[in-house]
N, C-alpha and C positions, 0 to 999 in steps of 0.2 A: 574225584578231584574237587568238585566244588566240596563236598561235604568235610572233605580236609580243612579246607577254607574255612571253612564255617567255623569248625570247632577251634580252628587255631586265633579265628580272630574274634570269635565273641568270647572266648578263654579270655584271651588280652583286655577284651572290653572289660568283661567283668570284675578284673585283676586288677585294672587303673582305676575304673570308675568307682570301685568300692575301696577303697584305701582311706586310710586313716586322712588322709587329704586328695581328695579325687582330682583326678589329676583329667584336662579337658581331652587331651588325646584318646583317652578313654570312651568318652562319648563317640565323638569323630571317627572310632576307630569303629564302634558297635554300627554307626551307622551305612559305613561301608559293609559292613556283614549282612544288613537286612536286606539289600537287594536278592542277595544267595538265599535268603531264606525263604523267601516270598515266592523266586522260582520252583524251590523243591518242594515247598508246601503246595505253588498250584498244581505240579505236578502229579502227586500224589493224590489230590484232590484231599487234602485234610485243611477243611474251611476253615475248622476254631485255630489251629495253629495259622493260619494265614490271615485272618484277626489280629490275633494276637501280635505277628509279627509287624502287622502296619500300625499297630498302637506302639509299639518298643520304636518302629520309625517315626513317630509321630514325637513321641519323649526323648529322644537322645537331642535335637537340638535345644530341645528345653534343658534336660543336661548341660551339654556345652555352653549355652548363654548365660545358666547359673553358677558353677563351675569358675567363671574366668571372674566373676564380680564378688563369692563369698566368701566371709570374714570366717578365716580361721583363728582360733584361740589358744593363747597357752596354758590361759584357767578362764574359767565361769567369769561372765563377766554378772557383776550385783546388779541386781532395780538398782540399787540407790549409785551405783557408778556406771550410768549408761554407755561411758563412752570407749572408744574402739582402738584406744590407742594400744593397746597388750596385744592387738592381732597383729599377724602375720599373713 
């Protein structure tokens, strides 16, 4: 059961958060999955995976806080025209 979990929602995570425009629920959603993963990794006693997992907890709300404030573009923006007004 939890391992369904897992894969269904860091799938999700990984599917919003890496999109041509990352989408914050993505984060939000990975960071609900780290708690299941942290249990099954101490479980199993696999330490580097249980590392690993509390550094992915550690970045996903860095994720989400950067996510809600970045400037998406429709083209390159120039040096010489810095400003932001072409994003979306």
């Amino acid at each position: 059961m939890i391992q369904t979990a897992i894969l269904i929602l860091s799938g999700l995570a990984f599917w919003l958060s890496t999109s041509a425009k990352p989408q914050r629920a993505g984060y939000v959603i990975g960071m609900l999955a780290q708690p299941l993963w942290i249990i099954e990794t101490w479980q199993a006693s696999q330490w580097g995976m249980l590392l690993l997992s509390l550094c992915f907890l550690a970045g996903y709300p860095r994720g989400a806080l950067h996510s809600r404030s970045a400037q998406y573009c429709a083209r390159p923006i120039s040096p010489l025209r810095p400003n932001y007004s072409d994003c979306i």
